[in-house]
C-alpha distance (Angstrom), angle and dihedral (degrees) to the residues before:
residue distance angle dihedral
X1 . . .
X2 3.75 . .
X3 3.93 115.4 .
X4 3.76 120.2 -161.9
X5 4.26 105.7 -160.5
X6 4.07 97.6 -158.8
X7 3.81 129.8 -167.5
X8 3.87 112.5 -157.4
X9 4.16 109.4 -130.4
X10 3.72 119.0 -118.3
X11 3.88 122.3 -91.0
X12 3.82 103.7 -79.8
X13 4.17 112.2 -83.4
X14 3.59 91.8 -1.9
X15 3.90 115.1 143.6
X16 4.11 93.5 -91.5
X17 3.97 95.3 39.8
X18 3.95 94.6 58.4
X19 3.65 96.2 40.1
X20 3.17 125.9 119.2
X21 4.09 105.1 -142.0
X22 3.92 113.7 50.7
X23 3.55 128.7 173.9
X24 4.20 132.8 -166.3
X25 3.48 120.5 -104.0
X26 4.12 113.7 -107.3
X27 4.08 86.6 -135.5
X28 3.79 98.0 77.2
X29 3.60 99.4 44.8
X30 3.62 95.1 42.6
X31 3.81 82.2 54.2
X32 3.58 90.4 45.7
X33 3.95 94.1 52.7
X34 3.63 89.4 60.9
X35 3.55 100.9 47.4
X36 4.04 104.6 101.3
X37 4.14 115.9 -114.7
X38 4.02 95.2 -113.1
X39 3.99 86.5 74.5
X40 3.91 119.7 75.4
X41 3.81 109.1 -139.1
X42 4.06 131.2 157.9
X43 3.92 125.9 -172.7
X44 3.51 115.4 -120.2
X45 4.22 116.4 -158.8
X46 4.15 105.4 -169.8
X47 3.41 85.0 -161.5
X48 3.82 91.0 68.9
X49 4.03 100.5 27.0
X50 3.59 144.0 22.6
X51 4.21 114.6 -103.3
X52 3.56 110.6 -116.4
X53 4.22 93.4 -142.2
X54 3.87 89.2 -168.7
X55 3.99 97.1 50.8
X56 3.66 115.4 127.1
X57 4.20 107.5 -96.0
X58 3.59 141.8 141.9
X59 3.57 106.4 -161.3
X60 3.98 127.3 26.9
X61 3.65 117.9 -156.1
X62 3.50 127.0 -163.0
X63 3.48 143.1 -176.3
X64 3.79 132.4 -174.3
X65 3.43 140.1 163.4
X66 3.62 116.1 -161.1
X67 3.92 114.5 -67.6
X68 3.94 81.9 43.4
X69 3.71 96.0 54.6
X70 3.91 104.1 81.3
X71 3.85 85.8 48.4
X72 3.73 91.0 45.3
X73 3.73 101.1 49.6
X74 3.82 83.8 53.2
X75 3.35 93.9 54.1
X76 3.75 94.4 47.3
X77 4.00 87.7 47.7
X78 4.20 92.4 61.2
X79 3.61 89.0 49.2
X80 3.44 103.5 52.5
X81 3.76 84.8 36.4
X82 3.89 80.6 66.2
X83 3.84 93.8 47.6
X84 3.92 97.9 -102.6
X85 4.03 120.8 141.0
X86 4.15 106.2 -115.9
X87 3.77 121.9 -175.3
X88 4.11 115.1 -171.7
X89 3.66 125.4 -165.9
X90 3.95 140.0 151.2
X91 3.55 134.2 100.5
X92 3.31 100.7 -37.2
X93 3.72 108.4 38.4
X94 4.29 81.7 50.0
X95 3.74 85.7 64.1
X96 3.81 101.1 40.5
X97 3.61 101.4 23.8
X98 3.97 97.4 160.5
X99 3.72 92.5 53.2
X100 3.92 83.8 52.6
X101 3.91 91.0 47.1
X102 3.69 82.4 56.0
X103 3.74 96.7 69.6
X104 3.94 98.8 27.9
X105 4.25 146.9 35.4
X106 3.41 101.3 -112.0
X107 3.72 137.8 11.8
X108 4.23 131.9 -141.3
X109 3.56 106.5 -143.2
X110 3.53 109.4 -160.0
X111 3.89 124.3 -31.5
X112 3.57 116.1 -1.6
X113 3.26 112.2 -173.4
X114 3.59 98.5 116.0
X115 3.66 100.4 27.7
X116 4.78 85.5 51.8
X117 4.00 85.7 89.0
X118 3.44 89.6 64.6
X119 3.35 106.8 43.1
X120 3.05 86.6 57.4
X121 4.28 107.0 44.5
X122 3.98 81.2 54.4
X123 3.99 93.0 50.6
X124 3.37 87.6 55.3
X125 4.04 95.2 42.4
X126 4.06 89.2 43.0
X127 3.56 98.1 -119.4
X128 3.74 104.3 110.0
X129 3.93 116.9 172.4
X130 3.29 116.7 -125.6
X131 4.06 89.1 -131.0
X132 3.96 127.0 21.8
X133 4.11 113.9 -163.5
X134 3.47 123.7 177.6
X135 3.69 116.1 -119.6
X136 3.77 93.6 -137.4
X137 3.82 137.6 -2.9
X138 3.69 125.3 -70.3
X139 4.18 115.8 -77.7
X140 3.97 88.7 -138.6
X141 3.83 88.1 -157.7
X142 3.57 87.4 75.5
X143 3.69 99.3 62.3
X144 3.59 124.9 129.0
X145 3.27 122.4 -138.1
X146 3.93 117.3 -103.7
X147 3.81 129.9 -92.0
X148 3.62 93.3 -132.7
X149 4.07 83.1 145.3
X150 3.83 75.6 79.1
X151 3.99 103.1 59.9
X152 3.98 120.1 92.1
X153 3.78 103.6 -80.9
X154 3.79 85.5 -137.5
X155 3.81 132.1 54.0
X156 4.12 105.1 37.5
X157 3.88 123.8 104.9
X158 3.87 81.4 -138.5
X159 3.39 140.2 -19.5
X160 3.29 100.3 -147.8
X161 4.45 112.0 102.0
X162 3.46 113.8 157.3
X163 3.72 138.9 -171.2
X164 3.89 130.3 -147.7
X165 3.98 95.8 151.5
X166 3.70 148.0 30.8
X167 4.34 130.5 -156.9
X168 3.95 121.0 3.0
X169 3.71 131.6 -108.4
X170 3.96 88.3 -123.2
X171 3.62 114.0 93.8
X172 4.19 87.2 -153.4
X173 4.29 104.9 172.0
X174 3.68 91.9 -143.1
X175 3.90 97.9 41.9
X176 3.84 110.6 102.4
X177 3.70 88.1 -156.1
X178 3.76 101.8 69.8
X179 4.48 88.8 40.9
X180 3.81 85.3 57.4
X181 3.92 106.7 45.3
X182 3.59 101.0 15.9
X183 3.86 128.9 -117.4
X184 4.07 80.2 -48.2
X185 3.74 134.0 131.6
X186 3.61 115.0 -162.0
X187 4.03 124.3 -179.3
X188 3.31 137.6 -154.5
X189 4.03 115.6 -123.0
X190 4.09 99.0 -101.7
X191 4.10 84.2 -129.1
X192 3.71 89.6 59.6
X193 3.75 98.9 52.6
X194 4.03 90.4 46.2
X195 3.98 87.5 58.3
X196 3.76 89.6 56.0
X197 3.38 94.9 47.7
X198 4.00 96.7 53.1
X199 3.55 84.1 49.1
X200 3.81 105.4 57.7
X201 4.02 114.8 100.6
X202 3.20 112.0 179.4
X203 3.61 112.9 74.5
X204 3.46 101.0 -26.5
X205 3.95 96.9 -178.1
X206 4.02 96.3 76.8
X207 4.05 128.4 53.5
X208 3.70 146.8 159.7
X209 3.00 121.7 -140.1
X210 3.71 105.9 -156.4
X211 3.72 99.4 -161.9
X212 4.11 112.4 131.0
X213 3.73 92.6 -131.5
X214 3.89 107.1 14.5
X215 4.33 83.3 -170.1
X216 3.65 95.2 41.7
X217 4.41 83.4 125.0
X218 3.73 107.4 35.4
X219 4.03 91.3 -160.7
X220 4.20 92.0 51.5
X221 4.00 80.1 36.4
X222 3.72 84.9 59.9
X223 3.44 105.4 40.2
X224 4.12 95.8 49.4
X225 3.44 93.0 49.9
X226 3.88 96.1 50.6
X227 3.54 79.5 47.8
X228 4.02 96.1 54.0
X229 4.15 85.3 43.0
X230 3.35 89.8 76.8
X231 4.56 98.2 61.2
X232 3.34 124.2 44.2
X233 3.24 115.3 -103.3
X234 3.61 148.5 150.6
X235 3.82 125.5 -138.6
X236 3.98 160.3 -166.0
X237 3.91 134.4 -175.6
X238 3.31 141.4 139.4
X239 3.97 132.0 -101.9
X240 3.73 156.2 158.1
X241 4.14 118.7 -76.0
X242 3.60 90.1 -133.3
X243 3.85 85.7 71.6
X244 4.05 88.9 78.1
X245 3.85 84.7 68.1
X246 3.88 91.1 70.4
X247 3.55 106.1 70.9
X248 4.03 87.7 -178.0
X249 3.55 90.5 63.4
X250 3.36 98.9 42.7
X251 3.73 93.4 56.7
X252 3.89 91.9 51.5
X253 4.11 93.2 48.6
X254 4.04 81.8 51.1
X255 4.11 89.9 58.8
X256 3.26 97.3 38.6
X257 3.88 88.1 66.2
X258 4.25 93.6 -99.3
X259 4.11 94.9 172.6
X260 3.92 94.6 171.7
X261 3.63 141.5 -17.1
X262 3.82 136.1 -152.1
X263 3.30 118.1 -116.6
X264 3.67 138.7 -173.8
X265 3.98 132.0 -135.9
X266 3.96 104.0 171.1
X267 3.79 84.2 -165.5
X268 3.99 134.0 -20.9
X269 3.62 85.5 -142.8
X270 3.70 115.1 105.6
X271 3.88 105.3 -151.3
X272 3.77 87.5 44.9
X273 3.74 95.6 56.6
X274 4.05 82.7 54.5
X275 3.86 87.4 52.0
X276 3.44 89.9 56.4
X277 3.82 124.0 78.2
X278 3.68 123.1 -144.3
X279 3.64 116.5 178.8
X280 3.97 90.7 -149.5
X281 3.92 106.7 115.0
X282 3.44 97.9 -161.3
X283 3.42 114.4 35.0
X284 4.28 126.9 41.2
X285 3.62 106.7 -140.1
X286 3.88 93.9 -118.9
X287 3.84 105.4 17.2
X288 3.78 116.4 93.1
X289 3.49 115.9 -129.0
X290 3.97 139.6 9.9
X291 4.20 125.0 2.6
X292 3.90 78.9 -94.9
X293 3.58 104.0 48.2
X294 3.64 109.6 122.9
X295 3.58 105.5 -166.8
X296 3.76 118.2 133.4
X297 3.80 119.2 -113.2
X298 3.38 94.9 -119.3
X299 4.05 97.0 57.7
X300 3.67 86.5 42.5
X301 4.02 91.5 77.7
X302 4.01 90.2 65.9
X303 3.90 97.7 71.3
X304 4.53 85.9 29.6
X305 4.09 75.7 56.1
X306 3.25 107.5 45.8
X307 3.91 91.6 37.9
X308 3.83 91.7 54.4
X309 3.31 111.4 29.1
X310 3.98 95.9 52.1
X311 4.08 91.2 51.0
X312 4.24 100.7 27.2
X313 3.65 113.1 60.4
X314 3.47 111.1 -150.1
X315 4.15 126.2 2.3
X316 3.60 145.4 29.5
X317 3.77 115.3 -180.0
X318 3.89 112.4 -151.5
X319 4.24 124.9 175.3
X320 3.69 125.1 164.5
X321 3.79 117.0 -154.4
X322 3.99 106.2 -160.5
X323 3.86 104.1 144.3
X324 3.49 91.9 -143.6
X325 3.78 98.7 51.0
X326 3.98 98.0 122.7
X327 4.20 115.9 -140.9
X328 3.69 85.2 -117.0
X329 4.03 92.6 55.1
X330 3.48 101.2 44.1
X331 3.97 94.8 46.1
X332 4.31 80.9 55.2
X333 3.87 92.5 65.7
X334 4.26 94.9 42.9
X335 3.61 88.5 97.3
X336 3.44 97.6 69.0
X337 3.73 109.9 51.1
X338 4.14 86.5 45.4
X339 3.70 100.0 40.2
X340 3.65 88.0 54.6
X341 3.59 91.1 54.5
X342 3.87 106.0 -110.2
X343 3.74 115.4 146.5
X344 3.91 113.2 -110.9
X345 3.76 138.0 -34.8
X346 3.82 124.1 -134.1
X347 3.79 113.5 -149.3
C-alpha cells in the first residue's frame, strides 16, 4: 500500500506563506515513524512542492490545524474526487470532526499514535471507520523516532522538532493545549529524548522543542536539561513567565544551549488580565510570582529581562492574545519588552 503523508500550504501571502524560514510539522513524521517498512509512503509539504493529484497512492493523510484546514479539505476533495482513500486529523478536524468527515473517509480524533496501525490495517482491508479515537492518551515512551530523512532536504530553517512532553499543568480557558490533552502533563523518559538527539543529522546544533510548557515538571525539567548540557546544541521552546523567577533554572536552560524561548503575555493590560479567567490556582498567566502577587504585567518584564537576557543570548518571543487589545494599546506597551533588551514580540 502506498501512503502519501500531506501538509496543506498556507493561505496565499499570509504571514507563514511569505516567510522566509519554514519548518515541517512533527505530526507527519511522527506518523511516518510508526508506519511499518512493507508500506511505501513519502511526506509531501505544499509549502515546499506542488501535489501531484494524479500520483499513484492508496491512502492520503492529512493533517491540519486551523489556517491549513480550508486548503486541506480541498486537497482531500481532488483526491477522493480521483477515487483515493484520505483520512484527516489534527487539531482542527478533533474539534469539528463532522465537518472533516465531510471532505474525507475517515477521521483521527485527537492523537493517533496508537490508534495509526489501524487506520491503516483497515485501509488496506477496505473497511475504514468513519472515526478512529484513541482509547487512552499516548504512552510517550513508545515514540519512534521521526522520519525526518523524509522532509525536502532544502527549504526548512531546521529540521530538527523534537518532543519531550505533552499537555500543561495550567488549566488556561483559552489555551487549546489543555482542551485537547486534558489538564495532563505527560513526559518523555529523559533516555528516550537523548537517543533522538544522537540520532539527528542534519544540523544537529539547532532544535525546537515543540513542547507547550518545556518546564511544566521542574524535576524532568532538570534532568533533560542536564542531559542536553552535555552536546552542543542550540535551542527554542516555549514556557511559562514565572520561570524567570528561578534563577537556578535559568542558568541550566543557558548551558544547555537555551537560545530563545516563547513566551506568552495574554495582555499587558492589567484590568484585562482580571477580566480574564484562568482556572490555574497558582500561577496568573502574566503575573510573576504567587496566585497573590500583585505586580502589574508591565513591571513584570524587568526581573523576565534581567533573568533572560543575562543567561540566553539572543531571543525571547513574547505575544499576548486578548481579543480586545486595540492596535493603539498594544503599540503603548512595545517599549518595554524592547527597551529592556528582549529580542522581538509577536502580536
Amino acid at each position: 500500500m502506498k501512503i502519501s503523508f500531506i501538509i496543506p500550504r498556507w493561505p496565499k501571502n499570509s504571514f507563514w506563506d511569505v516567510i522566509a524560514f519554514k519548518f515541517p510539522l512533527l505530526s507527519s513524521s511522527l506518523l511516518a515513524g510508526l508506519t511499518p517498512s512493507h508500506y511505501q509512503f513519502r511526506i509531501i509539504d505544499e509549502s515546499l512542492a506542488e501535489i501531484d493529484f494524479d500520483q499513484e497512492v492508496d491512502l492520503v493523510a492529512i493533517t491540519a490545524i486551523t489556517p491549513l484546514a480550508p486548503r486541506g479539505y480541498e486537497i482531500a476533495d481532488e483526491f477522493r474526487r480521483r477515487g483515493k482513500k484520505v483520512v484527516v486529523g489534527g487539531i482542527h478536524a478533533s474539534w469539528l470532526p463532522e465537518e472533516a468527515k465531510a471532505h474525507s473517509d475517515s477521521v483521527a480524533i485527537g492523537e493517533a499514535d496508537e490508534v495509526w496501525s489501524e487506520i491503516l490495517e483497515d485501509a488496506e482491508k477496505g473497511t475504514m471507520k468513519p472515526f478512529y479515537r484513541q482509547k487512552e492518551r499516548t504512552d510517550l515512551s513508545r515514540l519512534p523516532i521521526p522520519r525526518r530523512d523524509l522532509f525536502p532536504t532544502r527549504g526548512y530553517l531546521f529540521h530538527n522538532l523534537v518532543q519531550t512532553t505533552r499537555g500543561c499543568p495550567y488549566d488556561c480557558e483559552f489555551c487549546s493545549v489543555t482542551a485537547l490533552h486534558g489538564r495532563s502533563y505527560r513526559m518523555r523518559p529523559v533516555s528516550e529524548v537523548e537517543k533522538e538527539i544522537q540520532s539527528l543529522e542534519r544540523s544537529k546544533a539547532y532544535i525546537f522543542f515543540v513542547d507547550d510548557n518545556l518546564v511544566g515538571n521542574l524535576s524532568h525539567a532538570k534532568e533533560l536539561l542536564t542531559m542536553l548540557s552535555h552536546y552542543r546544541l542550540r535551542w527554542v521552546s516555549q514556557g511559562p513567565i514565572h520561570i524567570a523567577e528561578d534563577k537556578e533554572m535559568v542558568s541550566l536552560m543557558a548551558k544547555a544551549g537555551c537560545h530563545g524561548l516563547f513566551i506568552g503575555f495574554e495582555s499587558l493590560r492589567e484590568e484585562n488580565l482580571t477580566s480574564w479567567e484562568s482556572a490555574s490556582t497558582e500561577l496568573k498567566p502574566t503575573r510573576m510570582g504567587s496566585k497573590d502577587s500583585t505586580t502589574p504585567a508591565s513591571e513584570s518584564m524587568v526581573p523576565l529581562s534581567l533573568a533572560m537576557t543575562t543567561m540566553i543570548p539572543r531571543c525571547l518571543m513574547i505575544f499576548w492574545s486578548l481579543p480586545n487589545e486595540t492596535e493603539w494599546k498594544g503599540r503603548s506597551f512595545l517599549f518595554s519588552p524592547l527597551s529592556l533588551g528582549l529580542g522581538s514580540i509577536n502580536g
